[in-house]
OpenMM code with the backbone's topology and positions (N, CA, C; nanometers):
from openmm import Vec3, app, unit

residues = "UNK UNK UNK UNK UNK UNK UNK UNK UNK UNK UNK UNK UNK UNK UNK UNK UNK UNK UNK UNK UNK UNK UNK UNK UNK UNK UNK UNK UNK UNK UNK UNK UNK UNK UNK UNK UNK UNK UNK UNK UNK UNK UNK UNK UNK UNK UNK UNK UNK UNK UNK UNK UNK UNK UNK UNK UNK UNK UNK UNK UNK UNK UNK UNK UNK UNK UNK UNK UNK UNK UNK UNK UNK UNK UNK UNK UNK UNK UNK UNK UNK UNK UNK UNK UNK UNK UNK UNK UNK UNK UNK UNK UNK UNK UNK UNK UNK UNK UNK UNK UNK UNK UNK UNK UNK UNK UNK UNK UNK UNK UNK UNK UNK UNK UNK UNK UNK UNK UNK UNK UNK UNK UNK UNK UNK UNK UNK UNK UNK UNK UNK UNK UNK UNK UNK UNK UNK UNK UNK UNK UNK UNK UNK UNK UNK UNK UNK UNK UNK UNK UNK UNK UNK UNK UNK UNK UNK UNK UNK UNK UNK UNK UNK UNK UNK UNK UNK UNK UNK UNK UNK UNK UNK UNK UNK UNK UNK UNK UNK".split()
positions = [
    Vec3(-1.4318, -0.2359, -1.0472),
    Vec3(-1.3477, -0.3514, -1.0294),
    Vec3(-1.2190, -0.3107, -0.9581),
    Vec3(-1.1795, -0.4215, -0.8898),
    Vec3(-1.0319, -0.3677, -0.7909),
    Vec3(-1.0038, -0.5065, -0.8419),
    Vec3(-0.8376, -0.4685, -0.8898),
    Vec3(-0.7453, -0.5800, -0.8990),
    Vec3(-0.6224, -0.6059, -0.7921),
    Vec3(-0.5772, -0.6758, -0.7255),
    Vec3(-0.5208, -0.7318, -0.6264),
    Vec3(-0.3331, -0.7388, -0.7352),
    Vec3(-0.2541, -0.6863, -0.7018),
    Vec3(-0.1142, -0.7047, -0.8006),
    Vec3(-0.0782, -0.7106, -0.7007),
    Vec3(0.0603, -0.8049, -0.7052),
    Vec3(0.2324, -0.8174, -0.6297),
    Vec3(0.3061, -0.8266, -0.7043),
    Vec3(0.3114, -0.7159, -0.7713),
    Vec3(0.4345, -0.7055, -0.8926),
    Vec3(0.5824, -0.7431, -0.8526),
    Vec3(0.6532, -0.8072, -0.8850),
    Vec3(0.7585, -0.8251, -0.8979),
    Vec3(0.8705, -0.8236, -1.0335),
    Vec3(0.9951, -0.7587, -1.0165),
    Vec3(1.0731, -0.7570, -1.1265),
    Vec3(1.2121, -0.8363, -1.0935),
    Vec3(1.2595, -0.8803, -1.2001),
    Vec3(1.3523, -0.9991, -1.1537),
    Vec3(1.5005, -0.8782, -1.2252),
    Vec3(1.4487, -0.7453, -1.2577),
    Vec3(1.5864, -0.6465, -1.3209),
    Vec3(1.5523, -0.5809, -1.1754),
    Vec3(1.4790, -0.5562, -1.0535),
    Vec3(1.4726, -0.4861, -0.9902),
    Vec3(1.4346, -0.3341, -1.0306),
    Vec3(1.3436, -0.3540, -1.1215),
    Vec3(1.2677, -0.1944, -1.1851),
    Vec3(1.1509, -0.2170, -1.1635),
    Vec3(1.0951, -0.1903, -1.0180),
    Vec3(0.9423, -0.1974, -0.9413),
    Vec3(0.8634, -0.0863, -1.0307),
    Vec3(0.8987, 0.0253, -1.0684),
    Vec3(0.8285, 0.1178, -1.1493),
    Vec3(0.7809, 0.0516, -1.2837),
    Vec3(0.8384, -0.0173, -1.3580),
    Vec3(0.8046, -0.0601, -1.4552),
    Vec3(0.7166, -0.1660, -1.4303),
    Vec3(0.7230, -0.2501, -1.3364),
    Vec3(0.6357, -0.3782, -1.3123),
    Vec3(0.5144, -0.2720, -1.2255),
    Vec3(0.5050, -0.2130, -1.1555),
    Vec3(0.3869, -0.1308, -1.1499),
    Vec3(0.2987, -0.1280, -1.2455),
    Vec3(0.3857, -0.0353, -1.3494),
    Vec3(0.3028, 0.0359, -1.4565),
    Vec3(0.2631, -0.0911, -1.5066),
    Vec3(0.3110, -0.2153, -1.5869),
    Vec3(0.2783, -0.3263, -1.6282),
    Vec3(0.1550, -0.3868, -1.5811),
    Vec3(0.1713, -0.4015, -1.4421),
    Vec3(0.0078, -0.4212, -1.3625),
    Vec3(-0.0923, -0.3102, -1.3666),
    Vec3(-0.0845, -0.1982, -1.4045),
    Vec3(-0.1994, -0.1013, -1.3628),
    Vec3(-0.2254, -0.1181, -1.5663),
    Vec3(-0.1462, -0.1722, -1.6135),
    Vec3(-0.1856, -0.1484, -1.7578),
    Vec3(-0.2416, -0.2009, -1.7621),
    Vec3(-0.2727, -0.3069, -1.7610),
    Vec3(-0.4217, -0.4044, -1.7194),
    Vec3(-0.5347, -0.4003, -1.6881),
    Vec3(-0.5585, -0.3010, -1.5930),
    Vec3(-0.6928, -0.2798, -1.5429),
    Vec3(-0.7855, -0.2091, -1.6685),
    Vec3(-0.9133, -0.2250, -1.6538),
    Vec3(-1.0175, -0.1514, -1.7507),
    Vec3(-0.9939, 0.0149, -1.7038),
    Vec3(-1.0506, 0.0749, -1.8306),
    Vec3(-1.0205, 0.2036, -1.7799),
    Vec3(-1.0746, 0.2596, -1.6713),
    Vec3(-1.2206, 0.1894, -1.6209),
    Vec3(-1.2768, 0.2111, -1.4911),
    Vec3(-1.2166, 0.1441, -1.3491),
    Vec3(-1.0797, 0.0508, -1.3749),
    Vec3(-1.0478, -0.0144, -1.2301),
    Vec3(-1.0019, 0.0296, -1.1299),
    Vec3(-0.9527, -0.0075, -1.0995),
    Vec3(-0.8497, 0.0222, -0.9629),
    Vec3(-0.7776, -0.0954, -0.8878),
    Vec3(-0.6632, -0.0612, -0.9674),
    Vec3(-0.5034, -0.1711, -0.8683),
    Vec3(-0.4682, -0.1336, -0.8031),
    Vec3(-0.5101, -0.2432, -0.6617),
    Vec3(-0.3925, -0.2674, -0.5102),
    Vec3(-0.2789, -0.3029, -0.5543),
    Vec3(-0.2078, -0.2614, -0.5366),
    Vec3(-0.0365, -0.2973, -0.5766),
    Vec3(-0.0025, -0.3433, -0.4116),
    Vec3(0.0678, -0.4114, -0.4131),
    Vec3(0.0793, -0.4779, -0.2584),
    Vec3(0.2054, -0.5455, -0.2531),
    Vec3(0.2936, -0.5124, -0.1973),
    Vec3(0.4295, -0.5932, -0.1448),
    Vec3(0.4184, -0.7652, -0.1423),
    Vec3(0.5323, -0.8453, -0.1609),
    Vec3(0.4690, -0.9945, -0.1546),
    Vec3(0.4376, -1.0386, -0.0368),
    Vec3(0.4910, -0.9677, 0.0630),
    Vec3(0.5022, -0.9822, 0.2242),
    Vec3(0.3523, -0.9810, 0.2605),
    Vec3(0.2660, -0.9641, 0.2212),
    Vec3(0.1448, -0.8497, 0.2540),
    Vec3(0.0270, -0.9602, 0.2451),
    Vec3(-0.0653, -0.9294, 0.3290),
    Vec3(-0.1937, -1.0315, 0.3446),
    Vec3(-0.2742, -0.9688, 0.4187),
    Vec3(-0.4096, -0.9489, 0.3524),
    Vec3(-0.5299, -0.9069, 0.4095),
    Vec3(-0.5553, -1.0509, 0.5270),
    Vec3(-0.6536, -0.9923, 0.6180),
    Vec3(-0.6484, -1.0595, 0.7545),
    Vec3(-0.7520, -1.1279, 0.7838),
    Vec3(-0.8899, -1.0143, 0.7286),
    Vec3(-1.0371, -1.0305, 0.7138),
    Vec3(-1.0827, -1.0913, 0.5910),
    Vec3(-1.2313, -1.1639, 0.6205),
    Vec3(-1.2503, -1.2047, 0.4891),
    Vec3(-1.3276, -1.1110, 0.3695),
    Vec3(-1.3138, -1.0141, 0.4503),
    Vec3(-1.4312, -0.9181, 0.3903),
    Vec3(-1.3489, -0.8022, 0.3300),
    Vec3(-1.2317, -0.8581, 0.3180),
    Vec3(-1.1076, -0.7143, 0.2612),
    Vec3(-1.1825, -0.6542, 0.1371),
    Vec3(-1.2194, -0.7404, 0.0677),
    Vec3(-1.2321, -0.6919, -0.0952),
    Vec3(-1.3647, -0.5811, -0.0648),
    Vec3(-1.4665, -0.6187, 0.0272),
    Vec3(-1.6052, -0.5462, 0.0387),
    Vec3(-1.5241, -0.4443, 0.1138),
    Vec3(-1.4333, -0.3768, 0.1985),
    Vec3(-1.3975, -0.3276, 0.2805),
    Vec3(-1.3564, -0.1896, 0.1417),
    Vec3(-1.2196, -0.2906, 0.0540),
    Vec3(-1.1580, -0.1911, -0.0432),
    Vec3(-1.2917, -0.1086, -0.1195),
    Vec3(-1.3701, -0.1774, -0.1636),
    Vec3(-1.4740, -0.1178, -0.2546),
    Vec3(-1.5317, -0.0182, -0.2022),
    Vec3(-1.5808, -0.0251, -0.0399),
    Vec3(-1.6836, 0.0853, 0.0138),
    Vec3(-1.5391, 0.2071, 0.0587),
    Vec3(-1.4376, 0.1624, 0.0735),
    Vec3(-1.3998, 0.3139, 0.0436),
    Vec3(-1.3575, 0.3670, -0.0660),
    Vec3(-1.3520, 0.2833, -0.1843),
    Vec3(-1.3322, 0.3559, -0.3297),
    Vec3(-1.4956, 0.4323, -0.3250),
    Vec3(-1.5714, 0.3770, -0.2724),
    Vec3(-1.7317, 0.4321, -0.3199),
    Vec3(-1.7500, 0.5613, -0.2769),
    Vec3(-1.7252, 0.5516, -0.1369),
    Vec3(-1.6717, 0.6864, -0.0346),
    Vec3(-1.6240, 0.7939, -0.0685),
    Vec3(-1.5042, 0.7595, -0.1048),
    Vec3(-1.3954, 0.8547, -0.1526),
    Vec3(-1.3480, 0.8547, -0.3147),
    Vec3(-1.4132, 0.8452, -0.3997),
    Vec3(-1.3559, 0.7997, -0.5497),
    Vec3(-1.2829, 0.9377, -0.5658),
    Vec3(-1.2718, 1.0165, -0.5781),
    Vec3(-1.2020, 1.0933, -0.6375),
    Vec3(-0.9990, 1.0727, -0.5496),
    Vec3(-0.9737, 1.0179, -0.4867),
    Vec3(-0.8774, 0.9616, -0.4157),
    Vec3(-0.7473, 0.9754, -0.4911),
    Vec3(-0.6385, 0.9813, -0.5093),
    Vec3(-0.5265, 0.9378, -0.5569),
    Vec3(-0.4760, 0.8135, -0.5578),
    Vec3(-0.4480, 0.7738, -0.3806),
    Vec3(-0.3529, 0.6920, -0.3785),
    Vec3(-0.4407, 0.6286, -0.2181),
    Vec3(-0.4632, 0.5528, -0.2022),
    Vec3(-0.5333, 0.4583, -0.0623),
    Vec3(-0.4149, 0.3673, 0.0037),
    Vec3(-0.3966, 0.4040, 0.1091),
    Vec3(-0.3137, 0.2894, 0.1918),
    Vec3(-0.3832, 0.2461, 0.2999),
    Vec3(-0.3097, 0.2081, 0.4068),
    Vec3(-0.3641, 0.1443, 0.5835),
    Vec3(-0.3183, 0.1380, 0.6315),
    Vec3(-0.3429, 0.0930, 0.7520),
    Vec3(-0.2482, 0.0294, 0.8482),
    Vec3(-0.1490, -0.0770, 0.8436),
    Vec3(-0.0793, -0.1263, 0.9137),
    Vec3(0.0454, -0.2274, 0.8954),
    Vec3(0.0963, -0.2297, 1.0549),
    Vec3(0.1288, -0.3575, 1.1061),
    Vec3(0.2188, -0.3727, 1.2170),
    Vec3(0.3623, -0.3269, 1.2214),
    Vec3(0.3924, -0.3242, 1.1105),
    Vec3(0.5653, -0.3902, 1.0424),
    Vec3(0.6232, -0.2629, 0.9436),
    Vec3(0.7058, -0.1818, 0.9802),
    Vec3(0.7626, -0.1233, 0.8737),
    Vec3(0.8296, -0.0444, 0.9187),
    Vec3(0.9413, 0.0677, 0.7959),
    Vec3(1.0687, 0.1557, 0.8551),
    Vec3(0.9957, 0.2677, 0.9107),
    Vec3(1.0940, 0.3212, 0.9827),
    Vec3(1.0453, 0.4743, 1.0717),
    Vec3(1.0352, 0.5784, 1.0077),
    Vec3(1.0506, 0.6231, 0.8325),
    Vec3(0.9719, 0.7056, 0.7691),
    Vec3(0.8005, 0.6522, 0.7435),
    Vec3(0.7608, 0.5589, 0.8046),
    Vec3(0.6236, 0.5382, 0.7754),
    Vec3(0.5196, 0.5011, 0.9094),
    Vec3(0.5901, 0.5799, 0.9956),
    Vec3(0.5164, 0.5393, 1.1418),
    Vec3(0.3145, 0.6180, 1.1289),
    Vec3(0.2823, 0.6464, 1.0106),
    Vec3(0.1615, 0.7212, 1.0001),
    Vec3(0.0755, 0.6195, 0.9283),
    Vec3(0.1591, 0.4924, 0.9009),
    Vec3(0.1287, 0.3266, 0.8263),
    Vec3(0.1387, 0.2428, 0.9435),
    Vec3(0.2058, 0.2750, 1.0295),
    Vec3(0.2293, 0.1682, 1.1445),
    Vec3(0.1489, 0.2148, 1.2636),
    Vec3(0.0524, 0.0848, 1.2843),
    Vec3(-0.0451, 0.1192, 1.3522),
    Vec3(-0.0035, 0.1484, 1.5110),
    Vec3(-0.0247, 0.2295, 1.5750),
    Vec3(0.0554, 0.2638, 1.7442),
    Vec3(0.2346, 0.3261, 1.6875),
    Vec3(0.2401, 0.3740, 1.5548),
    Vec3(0.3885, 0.4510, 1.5772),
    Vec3(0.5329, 0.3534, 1.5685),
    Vec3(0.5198, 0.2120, 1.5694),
    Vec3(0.6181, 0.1400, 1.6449),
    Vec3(0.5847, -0.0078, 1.5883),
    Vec3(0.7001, -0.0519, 1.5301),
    Vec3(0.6907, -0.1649, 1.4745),
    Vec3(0.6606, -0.3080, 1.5334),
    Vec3(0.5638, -0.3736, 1.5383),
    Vec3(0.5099, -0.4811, 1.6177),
    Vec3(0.6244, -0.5923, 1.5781),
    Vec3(0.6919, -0.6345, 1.7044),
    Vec3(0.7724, -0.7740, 1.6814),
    Vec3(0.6839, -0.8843, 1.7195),
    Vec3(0.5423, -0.8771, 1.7496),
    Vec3(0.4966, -1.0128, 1.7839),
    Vec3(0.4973, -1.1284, 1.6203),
    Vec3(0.5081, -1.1913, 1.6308),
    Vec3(0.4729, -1.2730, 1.4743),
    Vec3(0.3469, -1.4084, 1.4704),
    Vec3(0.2995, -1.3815, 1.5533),
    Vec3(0.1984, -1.4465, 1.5727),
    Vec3(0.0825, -1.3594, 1.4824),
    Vec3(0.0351, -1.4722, 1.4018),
    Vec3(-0.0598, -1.4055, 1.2618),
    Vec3(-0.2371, -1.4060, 1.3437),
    Vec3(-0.2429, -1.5130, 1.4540),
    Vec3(-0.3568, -1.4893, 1.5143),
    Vec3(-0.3658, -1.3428, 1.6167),
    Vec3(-0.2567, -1.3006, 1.6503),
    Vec3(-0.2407, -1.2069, 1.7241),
    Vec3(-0.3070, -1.0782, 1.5964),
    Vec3(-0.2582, -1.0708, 1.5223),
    Vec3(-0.2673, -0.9542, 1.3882),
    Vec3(-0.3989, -0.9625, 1.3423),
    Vec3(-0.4941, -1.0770, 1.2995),
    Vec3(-0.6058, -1.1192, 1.2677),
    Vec3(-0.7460, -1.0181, 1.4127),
    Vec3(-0.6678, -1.0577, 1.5340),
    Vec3(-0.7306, -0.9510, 1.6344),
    Vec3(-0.7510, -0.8271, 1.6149),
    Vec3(-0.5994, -0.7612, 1.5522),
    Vec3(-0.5803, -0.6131, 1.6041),
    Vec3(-0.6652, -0.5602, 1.4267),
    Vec3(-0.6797, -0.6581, 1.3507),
    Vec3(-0.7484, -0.6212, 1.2460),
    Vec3(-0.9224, -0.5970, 1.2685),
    Vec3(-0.9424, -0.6871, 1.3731),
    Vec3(-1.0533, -0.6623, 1.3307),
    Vec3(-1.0822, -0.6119, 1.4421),
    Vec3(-0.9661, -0.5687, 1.5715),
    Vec3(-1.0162, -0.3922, 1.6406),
    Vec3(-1.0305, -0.2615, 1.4839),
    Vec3(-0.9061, -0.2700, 1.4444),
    Vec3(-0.9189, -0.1444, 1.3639),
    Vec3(-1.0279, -0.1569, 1.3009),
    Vec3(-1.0940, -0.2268, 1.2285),
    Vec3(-1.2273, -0.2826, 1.1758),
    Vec3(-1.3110, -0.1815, 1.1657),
    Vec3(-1.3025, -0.1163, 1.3605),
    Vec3(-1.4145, -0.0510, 1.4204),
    Vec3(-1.3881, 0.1184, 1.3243),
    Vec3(-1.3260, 0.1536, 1.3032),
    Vec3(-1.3110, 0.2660, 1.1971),
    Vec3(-1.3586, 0.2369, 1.0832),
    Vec3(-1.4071, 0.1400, 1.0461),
    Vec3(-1.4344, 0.0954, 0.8736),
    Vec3(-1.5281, 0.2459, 0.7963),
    Vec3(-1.4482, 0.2802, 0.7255),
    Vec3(-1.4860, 0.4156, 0.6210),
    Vec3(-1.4151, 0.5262, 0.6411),
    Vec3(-1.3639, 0.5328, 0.7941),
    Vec3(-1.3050, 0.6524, 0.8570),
    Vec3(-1.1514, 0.6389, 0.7635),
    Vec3(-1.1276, 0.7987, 0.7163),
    Vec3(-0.9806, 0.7803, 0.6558),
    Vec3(-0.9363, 0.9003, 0.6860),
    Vec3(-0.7787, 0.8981, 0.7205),
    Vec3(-0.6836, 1.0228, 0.7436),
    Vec3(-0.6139, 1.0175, 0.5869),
    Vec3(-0.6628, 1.1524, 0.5847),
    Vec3(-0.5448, 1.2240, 0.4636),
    Vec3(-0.3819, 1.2263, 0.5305),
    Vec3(-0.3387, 1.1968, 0.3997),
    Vec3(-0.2081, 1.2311, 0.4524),
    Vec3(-0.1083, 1.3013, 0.3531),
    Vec3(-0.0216, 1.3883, 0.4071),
    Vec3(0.0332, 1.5210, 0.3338),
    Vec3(0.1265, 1.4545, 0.3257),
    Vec3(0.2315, 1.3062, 0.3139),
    Vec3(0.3137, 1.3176, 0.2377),
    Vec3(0.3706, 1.1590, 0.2163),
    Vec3(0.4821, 1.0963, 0.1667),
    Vec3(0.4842, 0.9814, 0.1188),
    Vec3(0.4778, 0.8369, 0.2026),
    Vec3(0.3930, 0.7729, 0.1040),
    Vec3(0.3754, 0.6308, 0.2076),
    Vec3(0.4855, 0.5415, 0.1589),
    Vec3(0.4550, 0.4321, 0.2470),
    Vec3(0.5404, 0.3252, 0.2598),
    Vec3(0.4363, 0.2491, 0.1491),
    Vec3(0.5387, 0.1736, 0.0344),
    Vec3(0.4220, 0.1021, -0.1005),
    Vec3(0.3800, -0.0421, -0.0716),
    Vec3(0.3594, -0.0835, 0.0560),
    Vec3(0.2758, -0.1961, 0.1134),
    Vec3(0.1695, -0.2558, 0.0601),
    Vec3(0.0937, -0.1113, 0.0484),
    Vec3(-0.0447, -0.1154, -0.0138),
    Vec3(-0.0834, -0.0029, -0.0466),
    Vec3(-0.0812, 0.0230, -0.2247),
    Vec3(-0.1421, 0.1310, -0.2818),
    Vec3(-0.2505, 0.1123, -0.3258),
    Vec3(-0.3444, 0.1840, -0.3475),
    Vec3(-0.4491, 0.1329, -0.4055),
    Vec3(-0.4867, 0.1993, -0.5026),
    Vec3(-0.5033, 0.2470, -0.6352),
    Vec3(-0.4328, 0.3669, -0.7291),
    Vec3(-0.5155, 0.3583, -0.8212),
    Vec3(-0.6385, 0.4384, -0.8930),
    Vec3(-0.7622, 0.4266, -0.9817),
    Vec3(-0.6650, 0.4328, -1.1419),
    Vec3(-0.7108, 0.3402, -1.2356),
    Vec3(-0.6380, 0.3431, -1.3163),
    Vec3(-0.6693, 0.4834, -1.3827),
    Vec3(-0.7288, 0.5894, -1.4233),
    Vec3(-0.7297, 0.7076, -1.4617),
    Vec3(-0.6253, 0.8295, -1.3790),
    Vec3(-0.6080, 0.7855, -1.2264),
    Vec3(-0.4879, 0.8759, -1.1584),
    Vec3(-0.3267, 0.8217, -1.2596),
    Vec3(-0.3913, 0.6663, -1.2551),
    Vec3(-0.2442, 0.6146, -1.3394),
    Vec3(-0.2165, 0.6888, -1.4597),
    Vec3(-0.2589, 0.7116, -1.5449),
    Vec3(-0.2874, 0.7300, -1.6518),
    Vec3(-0.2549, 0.8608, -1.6615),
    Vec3(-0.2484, 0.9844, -1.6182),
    Vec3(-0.2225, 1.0687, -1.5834),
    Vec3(-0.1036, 1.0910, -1.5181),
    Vec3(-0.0386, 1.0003, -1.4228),
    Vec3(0.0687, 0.9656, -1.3411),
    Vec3(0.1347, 0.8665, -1.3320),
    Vec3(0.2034, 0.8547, -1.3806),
    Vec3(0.2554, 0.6710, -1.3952),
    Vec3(0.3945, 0.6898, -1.3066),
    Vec3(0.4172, 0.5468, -1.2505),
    Vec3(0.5147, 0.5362, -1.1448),
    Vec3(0.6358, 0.5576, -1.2798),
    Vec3(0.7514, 0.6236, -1.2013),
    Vec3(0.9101, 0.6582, -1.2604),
    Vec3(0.9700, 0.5220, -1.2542),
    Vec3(1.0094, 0.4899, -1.3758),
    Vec3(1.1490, 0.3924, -1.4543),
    Vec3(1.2726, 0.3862, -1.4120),
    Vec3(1.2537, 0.3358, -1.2862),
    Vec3(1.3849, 0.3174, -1.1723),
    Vec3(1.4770, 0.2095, -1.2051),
    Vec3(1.5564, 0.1818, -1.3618),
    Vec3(1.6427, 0.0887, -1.3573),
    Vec3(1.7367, 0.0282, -1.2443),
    Vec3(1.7342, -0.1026, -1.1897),
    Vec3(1.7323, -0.1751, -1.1041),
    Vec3(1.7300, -0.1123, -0.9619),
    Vec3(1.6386, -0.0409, -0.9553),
    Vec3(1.5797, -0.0090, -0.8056),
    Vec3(1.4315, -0.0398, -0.7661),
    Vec3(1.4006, -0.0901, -0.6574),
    Vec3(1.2852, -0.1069, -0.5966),
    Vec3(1.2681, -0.0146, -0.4639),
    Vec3(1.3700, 0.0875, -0.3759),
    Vec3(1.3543, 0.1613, -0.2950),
    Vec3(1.2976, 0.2829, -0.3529),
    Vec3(1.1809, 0.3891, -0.3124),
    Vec3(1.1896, 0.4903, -0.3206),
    Vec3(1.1364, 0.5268, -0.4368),
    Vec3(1.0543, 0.4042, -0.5104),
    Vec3(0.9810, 0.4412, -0.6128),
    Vec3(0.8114, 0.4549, -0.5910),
    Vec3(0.7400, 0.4074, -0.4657),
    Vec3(0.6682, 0.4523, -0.3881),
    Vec3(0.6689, 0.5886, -0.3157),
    Vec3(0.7991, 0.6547, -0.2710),
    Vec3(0.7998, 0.7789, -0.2555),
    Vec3(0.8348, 0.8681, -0.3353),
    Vec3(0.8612, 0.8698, -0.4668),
    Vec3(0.8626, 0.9368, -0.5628),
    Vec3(0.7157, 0.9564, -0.6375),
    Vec3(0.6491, 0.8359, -0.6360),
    Vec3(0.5069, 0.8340, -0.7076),
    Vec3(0.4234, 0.9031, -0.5872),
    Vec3(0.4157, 0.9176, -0.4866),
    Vec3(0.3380, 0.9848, -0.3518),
    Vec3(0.3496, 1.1576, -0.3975),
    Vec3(0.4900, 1.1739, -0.3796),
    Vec3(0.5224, 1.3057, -0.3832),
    Vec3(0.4726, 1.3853, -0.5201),
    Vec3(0.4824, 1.2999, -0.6649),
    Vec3(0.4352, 1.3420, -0.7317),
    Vec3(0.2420, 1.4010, -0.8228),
    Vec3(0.2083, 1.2988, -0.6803),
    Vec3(0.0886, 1.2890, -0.6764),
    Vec3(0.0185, 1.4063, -0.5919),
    Vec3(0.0941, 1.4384, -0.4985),
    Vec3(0.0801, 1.5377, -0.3955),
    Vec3(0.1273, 1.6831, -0.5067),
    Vec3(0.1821, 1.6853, -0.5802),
    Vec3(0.2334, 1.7912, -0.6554),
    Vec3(0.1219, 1.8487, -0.7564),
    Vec3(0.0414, 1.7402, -0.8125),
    Vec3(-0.0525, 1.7594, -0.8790),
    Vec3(-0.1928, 1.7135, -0.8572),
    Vec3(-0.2082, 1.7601, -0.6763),
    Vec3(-0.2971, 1.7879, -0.6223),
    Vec3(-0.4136, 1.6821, -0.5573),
    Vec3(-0.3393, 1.5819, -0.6045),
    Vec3(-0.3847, 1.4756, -0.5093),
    Vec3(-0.4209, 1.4077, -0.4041),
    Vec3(-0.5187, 1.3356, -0.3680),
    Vec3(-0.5431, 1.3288, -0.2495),
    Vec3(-0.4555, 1.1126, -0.2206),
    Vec3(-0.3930, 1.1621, -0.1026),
    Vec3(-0.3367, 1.0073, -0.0625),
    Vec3(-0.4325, 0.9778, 0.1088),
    Vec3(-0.4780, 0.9214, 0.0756),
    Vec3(-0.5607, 0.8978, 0.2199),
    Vec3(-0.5425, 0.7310, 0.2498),
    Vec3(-0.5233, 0.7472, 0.3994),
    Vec3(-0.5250, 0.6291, 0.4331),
    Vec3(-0.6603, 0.5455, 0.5318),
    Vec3(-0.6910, 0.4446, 0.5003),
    Vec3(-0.8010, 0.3804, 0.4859),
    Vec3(-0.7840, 0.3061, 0.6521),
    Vec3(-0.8555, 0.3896, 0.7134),
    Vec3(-0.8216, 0.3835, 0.8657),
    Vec3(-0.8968, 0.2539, 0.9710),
    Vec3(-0.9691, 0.1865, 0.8553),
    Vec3(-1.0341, 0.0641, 0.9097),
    Vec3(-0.9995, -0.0616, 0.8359),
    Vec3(-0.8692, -0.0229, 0.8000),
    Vec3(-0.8164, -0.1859, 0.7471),
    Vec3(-0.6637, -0.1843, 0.8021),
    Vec3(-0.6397, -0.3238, 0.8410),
    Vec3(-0.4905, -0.3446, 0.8652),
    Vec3(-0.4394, -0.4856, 0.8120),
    Vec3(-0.3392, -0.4369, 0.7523),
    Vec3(-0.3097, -0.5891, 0.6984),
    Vec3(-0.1506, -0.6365, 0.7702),
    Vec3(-0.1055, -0.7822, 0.7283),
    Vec3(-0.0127, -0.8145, 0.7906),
    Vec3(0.1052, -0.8558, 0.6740),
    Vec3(0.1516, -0.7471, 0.6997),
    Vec3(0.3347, -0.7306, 0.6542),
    Vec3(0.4478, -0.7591, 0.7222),
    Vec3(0.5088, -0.8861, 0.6914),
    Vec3(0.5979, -0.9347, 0.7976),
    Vec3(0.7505, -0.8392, 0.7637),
    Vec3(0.7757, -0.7821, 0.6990),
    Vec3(0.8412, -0.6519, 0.6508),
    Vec3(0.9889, -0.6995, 0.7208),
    Vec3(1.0672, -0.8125, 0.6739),
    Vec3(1.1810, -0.8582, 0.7412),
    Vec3(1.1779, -0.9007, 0.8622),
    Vec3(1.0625, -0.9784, 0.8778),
    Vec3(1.0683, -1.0419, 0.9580),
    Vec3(1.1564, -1.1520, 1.0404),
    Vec3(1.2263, -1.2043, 0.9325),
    Vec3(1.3332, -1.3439, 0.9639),
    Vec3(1.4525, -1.2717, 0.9848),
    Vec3(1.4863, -1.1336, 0.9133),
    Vec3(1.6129, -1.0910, 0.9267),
    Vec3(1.6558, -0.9563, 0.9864),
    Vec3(1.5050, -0.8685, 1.0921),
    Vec3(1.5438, -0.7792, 1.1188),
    Vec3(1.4997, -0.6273, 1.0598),
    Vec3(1.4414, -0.5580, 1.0849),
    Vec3(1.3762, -0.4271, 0.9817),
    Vec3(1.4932, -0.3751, 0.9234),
    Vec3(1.5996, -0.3967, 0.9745),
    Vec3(1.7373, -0.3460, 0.8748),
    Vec3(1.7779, -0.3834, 0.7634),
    Vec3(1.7200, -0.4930, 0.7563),
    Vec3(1.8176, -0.6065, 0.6384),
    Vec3(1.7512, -0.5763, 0.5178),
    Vec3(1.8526, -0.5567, 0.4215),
    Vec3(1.7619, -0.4949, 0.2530),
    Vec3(1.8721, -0.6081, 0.1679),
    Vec3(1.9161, -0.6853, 0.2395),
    Vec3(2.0090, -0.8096, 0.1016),
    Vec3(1.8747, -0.8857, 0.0321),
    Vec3(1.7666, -0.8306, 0.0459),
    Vec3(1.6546, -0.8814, -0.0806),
    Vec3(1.6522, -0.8184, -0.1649),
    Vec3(1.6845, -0.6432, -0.1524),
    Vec3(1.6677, -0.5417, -0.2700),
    Vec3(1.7634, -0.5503, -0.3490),
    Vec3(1.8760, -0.5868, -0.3112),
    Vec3(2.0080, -0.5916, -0.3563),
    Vec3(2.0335, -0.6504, -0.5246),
] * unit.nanometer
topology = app.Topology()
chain = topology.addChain("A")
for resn in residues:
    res = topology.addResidue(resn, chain)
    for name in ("N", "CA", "C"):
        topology.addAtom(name, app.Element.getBySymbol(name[0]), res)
């Protein structure tokens, strides 16, 4: 089973609303934790997530592609470089070019952008995201790094792209939402 979460915390402690959603799953699941910004493109996302949990189960942490995001995560951003088009039919295309990789995944040696994790509840369980009283930055790269410490594999899932408008209305700079 894969559960779909957009945790949100209204104290701004994303670590704790993490853990809250992955507490949920059966001990066999696996929670997408996913930004609210965030939308699969294809209709076939869910069959897409499953055949690479099937693939790869022993996994840590699963991410993808993205148009949209900061310049510590250009290895998430598909072409290096943040897409300003905002046209969602435009994105729905470039999804289902990347498509053509479906199973193909790059490991990656170090922290993602938390867009889209995809996290087996037994890695949780073992690893639980850090209790960041009112922070939501940097609790995705703290849970990466620690995962990488205890030998984990974070691979990213090289035939899916989803669409993260990632400040879109106000600019990739603007963080008066985290605030």
């Amino acid at each position: 089973m894969i559960q779909v979460f957009k945790p949100f915390s209204i104290t701004k402690n994303l670590g704790q609303a993490y853990n809250q959603a992955m507490a949920l799953l059966p001990d066999d699941g696996w929670g997408c934790l996913m930004d609210g910004d965030t939308m699969f493109l294809t209709p076939d996302w869910g069959q897409i997530l499953w055949g690479y949990v099937e693939r790869f189960p022993d996994t840590g942490l699963f991410t993808c592609w993205t148009g949209r995001g900061h310049s510590l995560c250009d290895h998430q951003v598909l072409n290096g470089k943040t897409n300003e088009n905002a046209n969602l039919r435009d994105h729905i295309k470039i999804a289902e070019e990347v498509r053509q990789k479906l199973y193909k995944a790059t490991e990656l040696k170090k922290e993602v952008s938390g867009f889209l994790m995809m996290i087996k509840k037994s890695t949780w369980n073992e690893i639980k995201f850090s209790d960041f009283p009112g922070q939501c930055l940097g609790v995705d790269n703290d849970y990466c790094w620690r995962l990488l410490e205890k030998g984990k594999k974070i691979l990213r899932m090289d035939g899916l792209y989803v669409w993260h408008t990632y400040r879109l209305a106000n600019g990739v700079h603007d963080k008066s939402h985290l605030k």
